[in-house]
N, C-alpha and C positions, 0 to 999 in steps of 0.2 A: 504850046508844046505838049506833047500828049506823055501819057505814059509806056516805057521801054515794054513793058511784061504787063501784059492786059490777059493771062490766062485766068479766067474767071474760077475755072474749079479748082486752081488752084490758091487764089484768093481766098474763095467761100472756106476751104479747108484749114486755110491759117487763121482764119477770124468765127472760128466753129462758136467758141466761149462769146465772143463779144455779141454775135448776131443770135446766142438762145438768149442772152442779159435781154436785149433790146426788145426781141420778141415776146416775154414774159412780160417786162414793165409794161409792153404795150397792153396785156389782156390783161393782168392787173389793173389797171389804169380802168378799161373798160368796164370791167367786173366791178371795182367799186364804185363811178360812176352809174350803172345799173342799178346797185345796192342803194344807192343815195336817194337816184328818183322813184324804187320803190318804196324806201322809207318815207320820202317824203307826198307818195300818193296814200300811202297808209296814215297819214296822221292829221292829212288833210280834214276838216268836218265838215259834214253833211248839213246841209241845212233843213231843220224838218219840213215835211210836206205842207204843213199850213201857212209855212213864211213865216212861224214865230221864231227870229232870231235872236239868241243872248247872246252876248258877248263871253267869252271865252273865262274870265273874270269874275263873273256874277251876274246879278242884279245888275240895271242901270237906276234902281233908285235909292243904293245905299251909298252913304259918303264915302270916297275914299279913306283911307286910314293912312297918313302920311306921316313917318317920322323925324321929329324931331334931334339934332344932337342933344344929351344934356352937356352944361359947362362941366370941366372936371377940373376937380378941387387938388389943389398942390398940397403936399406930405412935407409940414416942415420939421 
C-alpha cells in the first residue's frame, strides 16, 4: 500500500526542522571524526632515523616501580 499524498515539496516543507537536525549531526559527526584521526596522527611518534627505539616509558633497563597497598589501621 503506497502512500495517498506523495507531494515531495511539500513534505521537504513540513519536515524543514527535522531534515537541517539530521543534516548538521551528520557533519558534526564527520567534523569530529576528522578531528580525532588528526589528533591521533598528530600524537603518533616517529621513530628516529637510526632505529633507536625507547619505549614511550623510559629506559628499558630500570625496574618498574610497582605500588604496593599499605594495610590500614582501624581508629578504635
Amino acid at each position: 500500500m503506497s502512500a495517498p499524498d506523495t507531494d515531495t515539496k511539500t513534505q521537504k516543507k513540513r519536515h524543514r526542522h527535522a531534515l537541517i537536525g539530521i543534516k548538521t549531526a551528520i557533519i558534526a559527526g564527520a567534523l569530529l571524526m576528522i578531528a580525532g584521526i588528526v589528533y591521533a596522527v598528530l600524537q603518533a611518534t616517529d621513530p628516529s632515523p637510526d632505529g633507536d627505539v625507547q619505549p614511550v616509558d623510559g629506559p628499558a633497563d630500570i625496574e618498574p616501580v610497582i605500588a604496593r597497598p599499605q594495610p590500614v589501621e582501624e581508629h578504635r
